[in-house]
N, C-alpha and C positions, 0 to 999 in steps of 0.2 A: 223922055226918060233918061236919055243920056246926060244931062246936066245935073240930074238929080244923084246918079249913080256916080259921077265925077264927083260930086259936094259929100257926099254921103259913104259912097261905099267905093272906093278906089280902086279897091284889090277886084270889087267885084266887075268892074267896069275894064280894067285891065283885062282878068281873062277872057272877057267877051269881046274885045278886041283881038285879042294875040291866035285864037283856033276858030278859025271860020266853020269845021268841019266839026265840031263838037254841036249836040241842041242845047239850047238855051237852057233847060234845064237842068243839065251836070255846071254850067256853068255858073250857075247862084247858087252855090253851097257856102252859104256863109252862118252861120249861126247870129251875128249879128241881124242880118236882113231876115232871118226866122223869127230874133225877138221882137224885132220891129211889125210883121207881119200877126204876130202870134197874142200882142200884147193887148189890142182891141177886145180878141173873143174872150181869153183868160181873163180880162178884166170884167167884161160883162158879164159872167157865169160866177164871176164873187160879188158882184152886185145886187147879181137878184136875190140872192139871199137877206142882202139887206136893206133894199127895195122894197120888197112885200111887208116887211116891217113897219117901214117910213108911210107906206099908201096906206097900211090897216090904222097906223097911230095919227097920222096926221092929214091923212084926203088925196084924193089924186090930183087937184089942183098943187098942192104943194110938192107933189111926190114929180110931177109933169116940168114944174117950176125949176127943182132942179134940178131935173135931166138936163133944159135947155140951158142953163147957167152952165151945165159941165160939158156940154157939148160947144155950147160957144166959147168960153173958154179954151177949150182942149183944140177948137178948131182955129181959135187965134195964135194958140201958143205952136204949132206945128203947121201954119204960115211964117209965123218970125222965124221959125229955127234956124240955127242955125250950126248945131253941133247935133250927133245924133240922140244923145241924149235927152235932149229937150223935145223932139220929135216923137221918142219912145213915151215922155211924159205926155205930150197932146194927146198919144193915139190913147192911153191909158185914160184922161178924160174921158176922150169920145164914148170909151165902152162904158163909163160911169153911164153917160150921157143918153146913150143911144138906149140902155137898162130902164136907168129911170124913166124914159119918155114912153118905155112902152108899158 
């Protein structure tokens, strides 16, 4: 996690180094690492909305289709990352992804 936190989040990796005596959870206050975290579920909970749409108008083979297109994708593009922005877009995929497949 530490390499990730060095690439990604420096402030946050910083004060996890500087107070040994603080828990880890005062520690990751970042609103950043929030939207990163937050960005899957919000995305999946606007999807289904237009999910059930997709599966009534067009089949659940197509609806399943692409989940998996937006989930491979979203899972490719937050491998290559490498700015956090692009990583916020993967995870954003993924909740397409993870939506539509269910």
């Amino acid at each position: 996690m530490e390499p990730f936190l060095k690439k990604f989040f420096p402030e946050v990796n910083r004060k996890m180094r500087e107070d040994t005596k603080v828990s880890n959870y005062c520690k990751f206050d970042s609103q950043l690492l929030t939207s990163l975290t937050s960005s899957l579920y919000i995305t999946g909970i606007l999807a289904s909305l237009i999910a059930s749409s997709v599966t009534r108008a067009l089949g659940g083979k197509v609806s399943i289709l692409i989940g998996g297109v937006a989930f491979l994708a979203g899972s490719a593009l937050g491998g290559s990352a490498f700015n956090i922005y692009m990583l916020i877009f993967g995870r954003l995929l993924l909740g397409v992804g993870i939506d539509f497949g269910n």
